[in-house]
C-alpha angles and dihedrals in degrees: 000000000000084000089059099045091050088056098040078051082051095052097051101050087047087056091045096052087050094046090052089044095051089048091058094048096049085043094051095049103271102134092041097058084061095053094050087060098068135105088224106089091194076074101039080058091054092056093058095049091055078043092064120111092002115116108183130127094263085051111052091031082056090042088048093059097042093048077072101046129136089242116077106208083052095062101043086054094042084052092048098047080050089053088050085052094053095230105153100163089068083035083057095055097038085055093056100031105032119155085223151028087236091047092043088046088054100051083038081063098036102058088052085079091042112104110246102013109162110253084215094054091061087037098051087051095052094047098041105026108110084208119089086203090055089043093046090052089048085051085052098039085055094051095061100042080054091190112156087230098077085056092101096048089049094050097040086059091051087061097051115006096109096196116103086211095052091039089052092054095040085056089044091052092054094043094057093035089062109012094234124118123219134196101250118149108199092193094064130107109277087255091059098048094041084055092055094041074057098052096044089044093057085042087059086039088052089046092047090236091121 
């Protein structure tokens, strides 16, 4: 009796351990790196849902791989959870190696919430990215560093994006980098609204913000 009592006991330690164990595992990242082996990207998808909010090692290298997957909408997912992460490092090369305008718009975005993101890099990216969805992440990157050196990007963009998305953003971005509104009118002919850039420009010269 006392035999069997010290085996049942066994057992269920042993089932405990593995219970635990598998809890960890699904909790680290462990089943979602499965998932985000598959050649389903429903599932790929799903990985990146249980990756959410998680920040070791498994996760961010899995979130890494998918940020350049063939599906699109992988890969923007897989850039947001990174921006959630706060991994600006992966947001970094996904900005300057993107597989697309849109994921390279997301990481774009993404670093401008990341401590210590380089002002120059999202400028840069306004201001060189053939693609108006990068260029309009790196105009909303800018707006929430608000830091009054992006201001000539921004208003350098205002004189020759010629994206109403993008322009929008870029006016935005000045707007909430100094609190102060403009008259800019991003449907005009190219001559009008580089007229009112001109004007703003002269406005931040005048300030001594540029």
């Amino acid at each position: 009796m006392k035999q069997s009592i010290v085996i049942l006991a066994a057992g269920l330690v042993v089932v405990l351990a593995l219970a635990a164990a598998l809890g960890y595992w699904y909790g680290y990242g462990g089943r979602a790196a499965r998932l985000a082996e598959s050649t389903d990207p429903q599932q790929r998808r799903q990985a990146i849902r249980e990756l959410r909010g998680k920040s070791n090692a498994l996760a961010l290298r899995v979130l890494r791989r998918l940020a350049d997957d063939g599906d699109a909408g992988v890969a923007v997912q897989a850039v947001q959870a990174l921006g959630e992460a706060g991994d600006g490092e992966a947001l970094l090369a996904v900005l300057k190696a993107g597989p697309t305008g849109t994921v390279r718009g997301e990481a774009a975005a993404a670093l401008g919430l990341c401590k210590g993101t380089d002002v120059d890099l999202l400028g840069k990216a306004l201001r060189d990215d053939p693609a108006p969805e990068a260029r309009a992440g790196a105009a909303k990157g800018l707006a929430r560093l608000r830091d009054v050196a992006s201001l000539k990007y921004l208003v350098d963009a205002l004189k020759t994006d010629g994206d109403p998305r993008v322009l929008t953003l870029c006016l935005l971005a000045v707007q909430k980098t100094i609190v102060v509104r403009f008259r800019y009118d991003v449907n005009a002919d190219a001559n009008t609204r580089a007229r009112q850039a001109a004007a703003i420009e002269t406005m931040l010269r005048q300030k001594k913000l540029l």
